[in-house]
MIPATI-760927 format. One line per field, with one value per residue: residue in three letters; x, y, z of N, C-alpha, C in turn. Coordinates in pm, whole numbers, plus 50000, padded with zeros to 5 digits. Example, Ala and Ser with C-alpha at 12.3 -4.5 7.8 and 13.67 -1.06 7.14 Angstrom:
# residues 2
residu [Ala,Ser]
n_xx [51319,51285]
n_yy [49431,49775]
n_zz [50780,50708]
ca_xx [51230,51367]
ca_yy [49550,49894]
ca_zz [50780,50714]
c_xx [51320,51290]
c_yy [49670,50003]
c_zz [50780,50787]
//
This chain:
# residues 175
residu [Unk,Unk,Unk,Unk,Unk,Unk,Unk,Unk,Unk,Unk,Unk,Unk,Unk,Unk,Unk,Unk,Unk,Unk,Unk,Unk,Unk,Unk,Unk,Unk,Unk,Unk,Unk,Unk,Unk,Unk,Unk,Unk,Unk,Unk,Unk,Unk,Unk,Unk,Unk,Unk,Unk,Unk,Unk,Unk,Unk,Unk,Unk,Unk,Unk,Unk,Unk,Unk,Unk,Unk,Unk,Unk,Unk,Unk,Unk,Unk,Unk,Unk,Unk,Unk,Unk,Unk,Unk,Unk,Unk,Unk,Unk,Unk,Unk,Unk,Unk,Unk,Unk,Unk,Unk,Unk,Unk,Unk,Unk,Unk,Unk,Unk,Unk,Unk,Unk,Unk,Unk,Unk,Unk,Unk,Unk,Unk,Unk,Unk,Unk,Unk,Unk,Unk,Unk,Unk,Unk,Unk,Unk,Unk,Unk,Unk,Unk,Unk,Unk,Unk,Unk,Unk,Unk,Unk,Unk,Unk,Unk,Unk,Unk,Unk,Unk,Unk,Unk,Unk,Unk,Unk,Unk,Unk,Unk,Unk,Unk,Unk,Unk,Unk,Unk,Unk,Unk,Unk,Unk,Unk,Unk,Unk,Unk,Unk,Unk,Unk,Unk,Unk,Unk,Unk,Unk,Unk,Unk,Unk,Unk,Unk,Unk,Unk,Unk,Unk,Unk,Unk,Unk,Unk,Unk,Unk,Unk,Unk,Unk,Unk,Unk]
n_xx [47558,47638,47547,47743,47989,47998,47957,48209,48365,48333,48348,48642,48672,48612,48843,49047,48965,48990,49213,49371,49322,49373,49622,49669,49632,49844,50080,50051,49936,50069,50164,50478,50740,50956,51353,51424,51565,51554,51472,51485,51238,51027,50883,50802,50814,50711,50504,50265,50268,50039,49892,49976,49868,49587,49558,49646,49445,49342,49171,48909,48782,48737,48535,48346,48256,48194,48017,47817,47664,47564,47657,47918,47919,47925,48164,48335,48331,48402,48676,48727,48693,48933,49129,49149,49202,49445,49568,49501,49655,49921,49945,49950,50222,50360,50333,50459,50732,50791,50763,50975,51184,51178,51220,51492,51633,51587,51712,51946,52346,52451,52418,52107,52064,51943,51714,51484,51349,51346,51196,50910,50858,50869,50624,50431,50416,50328,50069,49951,49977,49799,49563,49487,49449,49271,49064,49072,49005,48729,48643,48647,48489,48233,48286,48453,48751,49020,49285,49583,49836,50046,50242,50217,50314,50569,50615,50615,50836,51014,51078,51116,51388,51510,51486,51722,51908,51963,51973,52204,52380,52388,52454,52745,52823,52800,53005]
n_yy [49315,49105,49085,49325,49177,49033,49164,49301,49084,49008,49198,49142,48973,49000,49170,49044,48845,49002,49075,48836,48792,49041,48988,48706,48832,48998,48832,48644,48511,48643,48745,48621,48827,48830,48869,49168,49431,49655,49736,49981,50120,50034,50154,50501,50750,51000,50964,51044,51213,51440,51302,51396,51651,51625,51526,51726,51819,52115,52231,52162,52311,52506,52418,52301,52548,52691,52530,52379,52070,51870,51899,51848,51584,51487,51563,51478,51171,51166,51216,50997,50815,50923,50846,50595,50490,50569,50406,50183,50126,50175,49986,49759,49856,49800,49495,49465,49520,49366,49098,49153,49167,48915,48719,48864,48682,48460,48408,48472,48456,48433,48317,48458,48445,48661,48753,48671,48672,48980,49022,48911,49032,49304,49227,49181,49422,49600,49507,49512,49845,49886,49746,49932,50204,50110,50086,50384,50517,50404,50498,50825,50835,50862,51059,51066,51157,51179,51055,50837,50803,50782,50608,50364,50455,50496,50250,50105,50256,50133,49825,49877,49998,49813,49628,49794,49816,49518,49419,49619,49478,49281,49325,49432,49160,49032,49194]
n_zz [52816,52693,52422,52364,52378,52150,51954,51919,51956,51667,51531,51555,51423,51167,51080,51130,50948,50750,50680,50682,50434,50314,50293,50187,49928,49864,49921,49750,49418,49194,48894,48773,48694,48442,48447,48483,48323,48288,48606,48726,48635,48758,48996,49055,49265,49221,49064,49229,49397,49335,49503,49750,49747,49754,50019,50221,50285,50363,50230,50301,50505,50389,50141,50298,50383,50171,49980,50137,50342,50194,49925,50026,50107,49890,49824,49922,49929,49607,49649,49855,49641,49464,49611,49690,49431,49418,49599,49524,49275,49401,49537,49341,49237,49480,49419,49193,49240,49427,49320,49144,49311,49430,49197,49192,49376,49366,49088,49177,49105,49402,49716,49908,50229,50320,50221,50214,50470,50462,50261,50362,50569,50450,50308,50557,50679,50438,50438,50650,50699,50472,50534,50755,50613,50426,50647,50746,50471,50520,50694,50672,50450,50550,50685,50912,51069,50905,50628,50611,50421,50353,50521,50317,50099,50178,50280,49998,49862,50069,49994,49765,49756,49900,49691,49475,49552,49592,49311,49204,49329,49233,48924,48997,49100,48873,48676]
ca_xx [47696,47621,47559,47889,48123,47967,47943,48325,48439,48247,48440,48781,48687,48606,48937,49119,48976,48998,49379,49449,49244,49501,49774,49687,49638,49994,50203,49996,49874,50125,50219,50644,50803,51093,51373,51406,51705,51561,51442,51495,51101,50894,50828,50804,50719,50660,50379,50217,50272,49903,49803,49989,49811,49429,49587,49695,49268,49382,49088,48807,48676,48634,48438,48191,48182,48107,47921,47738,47651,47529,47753,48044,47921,47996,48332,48418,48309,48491,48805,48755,48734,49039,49232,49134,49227,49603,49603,49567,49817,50019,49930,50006,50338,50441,50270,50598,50827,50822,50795,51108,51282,51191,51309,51646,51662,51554,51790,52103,52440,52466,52276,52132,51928,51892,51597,51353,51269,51297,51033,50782,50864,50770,50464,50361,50410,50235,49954,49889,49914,49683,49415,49423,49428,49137,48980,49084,48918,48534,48562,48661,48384,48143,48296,48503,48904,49150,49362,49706,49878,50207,50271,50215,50425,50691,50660,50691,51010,51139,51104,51185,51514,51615,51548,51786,52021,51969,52015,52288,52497,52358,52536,52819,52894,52843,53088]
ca_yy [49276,48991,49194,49430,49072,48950,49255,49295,48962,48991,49296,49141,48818,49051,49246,48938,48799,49108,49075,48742,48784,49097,48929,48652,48891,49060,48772,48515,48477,48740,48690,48609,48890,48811,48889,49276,49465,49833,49728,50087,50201,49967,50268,50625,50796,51123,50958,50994,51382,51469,51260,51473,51776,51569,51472,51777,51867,52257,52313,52080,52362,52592,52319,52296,52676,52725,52438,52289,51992,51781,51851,51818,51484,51404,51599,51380,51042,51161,51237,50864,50719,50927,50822,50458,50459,50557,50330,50014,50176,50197,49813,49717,49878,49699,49394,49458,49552,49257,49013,49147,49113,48764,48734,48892,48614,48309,48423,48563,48344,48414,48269,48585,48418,48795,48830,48561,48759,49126,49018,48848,49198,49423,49194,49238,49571,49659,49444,49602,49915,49836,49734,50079,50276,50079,50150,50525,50525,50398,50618,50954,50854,50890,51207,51068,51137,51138,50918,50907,50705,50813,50497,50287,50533,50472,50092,50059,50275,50077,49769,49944,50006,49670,49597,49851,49767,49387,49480,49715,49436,49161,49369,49456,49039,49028,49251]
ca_zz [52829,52602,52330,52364,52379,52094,51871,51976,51871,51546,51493,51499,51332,51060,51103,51154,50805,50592,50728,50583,50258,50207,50296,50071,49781,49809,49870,49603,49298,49103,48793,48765,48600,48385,48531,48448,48295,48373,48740,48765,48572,48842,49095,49074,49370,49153,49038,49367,49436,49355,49629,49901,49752,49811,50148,50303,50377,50382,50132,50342,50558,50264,50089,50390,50398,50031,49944,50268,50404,50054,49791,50124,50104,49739,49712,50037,49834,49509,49718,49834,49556,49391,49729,49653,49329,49424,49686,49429,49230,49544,49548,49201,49217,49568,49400,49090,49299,49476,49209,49076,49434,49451,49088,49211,49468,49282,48967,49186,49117,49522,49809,50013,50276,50417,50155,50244,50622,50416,50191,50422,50673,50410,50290,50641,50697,50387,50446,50797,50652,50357,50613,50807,50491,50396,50720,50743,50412,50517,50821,50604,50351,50644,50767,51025,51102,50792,50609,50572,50315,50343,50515,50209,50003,50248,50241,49865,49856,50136,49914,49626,49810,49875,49551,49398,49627,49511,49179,49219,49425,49107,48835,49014,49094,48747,48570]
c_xx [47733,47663,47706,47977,48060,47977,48137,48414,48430,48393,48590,48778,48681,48781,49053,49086,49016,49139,49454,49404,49320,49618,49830,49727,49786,50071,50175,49950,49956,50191,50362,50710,50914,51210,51439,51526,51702,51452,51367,51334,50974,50830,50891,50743,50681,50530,50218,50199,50105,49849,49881,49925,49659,49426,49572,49521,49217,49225,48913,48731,48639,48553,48339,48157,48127,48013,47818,47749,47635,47665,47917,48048,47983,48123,48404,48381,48332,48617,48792,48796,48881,49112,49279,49177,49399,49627,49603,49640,49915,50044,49963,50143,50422,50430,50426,50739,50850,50849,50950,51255,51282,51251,51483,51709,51672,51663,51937,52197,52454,52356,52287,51960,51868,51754,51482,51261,51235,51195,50913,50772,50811,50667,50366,50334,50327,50103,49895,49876,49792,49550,49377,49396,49292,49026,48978,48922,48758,48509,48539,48532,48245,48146,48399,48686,48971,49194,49526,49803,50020,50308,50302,50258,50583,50727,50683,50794,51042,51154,51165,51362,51589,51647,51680,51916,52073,52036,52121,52414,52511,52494,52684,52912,52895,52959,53212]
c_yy [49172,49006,49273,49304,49017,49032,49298,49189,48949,49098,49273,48997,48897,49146,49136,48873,48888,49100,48960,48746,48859,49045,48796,48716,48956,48927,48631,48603,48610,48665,48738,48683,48818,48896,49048,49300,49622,49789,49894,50188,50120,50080,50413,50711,50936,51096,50983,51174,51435,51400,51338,51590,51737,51569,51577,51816,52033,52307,52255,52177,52517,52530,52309,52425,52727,52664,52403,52139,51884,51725,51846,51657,51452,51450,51463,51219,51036,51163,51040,50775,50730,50846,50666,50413,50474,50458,50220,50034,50162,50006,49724,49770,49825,49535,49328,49443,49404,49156,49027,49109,48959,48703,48722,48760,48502,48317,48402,48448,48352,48395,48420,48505,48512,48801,48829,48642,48853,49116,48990,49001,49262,49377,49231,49346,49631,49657,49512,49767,49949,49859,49877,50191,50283,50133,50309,50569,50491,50512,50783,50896,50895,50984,51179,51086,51208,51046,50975,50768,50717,50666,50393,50329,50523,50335,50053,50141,50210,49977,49792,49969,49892,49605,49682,49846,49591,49399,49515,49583,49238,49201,49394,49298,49001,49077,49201]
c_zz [52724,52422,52258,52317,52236,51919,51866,51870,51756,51486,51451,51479,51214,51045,51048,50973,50663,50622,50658,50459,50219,50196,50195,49955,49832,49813,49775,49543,49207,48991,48791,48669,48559,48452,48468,48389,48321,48467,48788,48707,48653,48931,49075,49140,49333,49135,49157,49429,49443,49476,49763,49931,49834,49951,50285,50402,50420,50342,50213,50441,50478,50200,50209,50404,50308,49967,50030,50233,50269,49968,49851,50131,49957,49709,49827,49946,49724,49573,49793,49789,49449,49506,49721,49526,49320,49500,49648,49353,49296,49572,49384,49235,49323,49489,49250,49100,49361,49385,49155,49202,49413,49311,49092,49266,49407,49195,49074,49179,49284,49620,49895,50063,50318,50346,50155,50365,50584,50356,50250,50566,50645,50395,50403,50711,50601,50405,50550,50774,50597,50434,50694,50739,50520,50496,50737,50607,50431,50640,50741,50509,50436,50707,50926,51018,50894,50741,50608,50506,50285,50412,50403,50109,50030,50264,50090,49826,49926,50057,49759,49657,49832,49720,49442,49438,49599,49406,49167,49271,49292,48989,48888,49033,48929,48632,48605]
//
């Protein structure tokens, strides 16, 4: 019983820290974009299309029927690591996106306190994402469940959206 509570707690002290360590890394240490003039080339969710094809898994029980059990392991631990490799992409480009929001905010001739809560909303929405990704990802490298990342495709358009809407409401007090 000892054991179980202890192995338990461990579990979401570790949970609990990998949670603020991401949460540090998105909303510190970015470097302060200038403040943009085409806003509009930070995110392209085109870029991103190949990963719904990896995603869909259509092709994963022909790969265990043609290959077996081995080389099911290594396409599943290349498919990881491509998955991982969009997913800091996916994190670099919230990581721009934002910068340039807070940019918008800091620069704008008008006070918009609305922006201060939207930004620290999405940070934490991504961030909590982020972390189940991450976990999706060690379980699928082991053969367990799926991932699904469409979340974190859907949180950097939603930021991407305020920002263009920022933007959009910048130039227009301007002209």
């Amino acid at each position: 019983m000892d054991l179980v509570l202890i192995v338990t707690a461990g579990v979401f002290v570790s949970l609990g820290a990998t949670l603020v360590f991401l949460f540090k890394k998105v909303v510190g240490q970015q470097s302060a974009p200038q403040l943009l003039q085409s806003w509009d080339g930070l995110f392209a969710p085109a870029r991103y299309r190949p990963l719904e094809r990896i995603m869909t898994g259509r092709d994963r029980a022909y790969i265990a029927s043609v290959i077996g059990g081995r080389l099911e392991k290594r396409v599943r631990a290349n498919r990881t690591k491509i998955i991982n490799s969009y997913v800091r992409c996916l994190r670099k480009d919230f990581m721009r996106v934002l910068g340039a929001l807070k940019q918008f905010m800091i620069h704008s001739p008008v006070d918009r306190p609305d922006l201060a809560p939207a930004i620290l909303r999405h940070c934490i929405k991504f961030t909590m994402i982020l972390v189940w990704v991450k976990l999706q990802l060690l379980l699928f490298r082991y053969g367990f469940g799926s991932i699904a990342v469409r979340g974190l495709l859907s949180s950097v358009t939603e930021i991407y959206g305020e920002l263009r809407v920022t933007a959009l409401a910048a130039q227009s007090r301007a002209a």
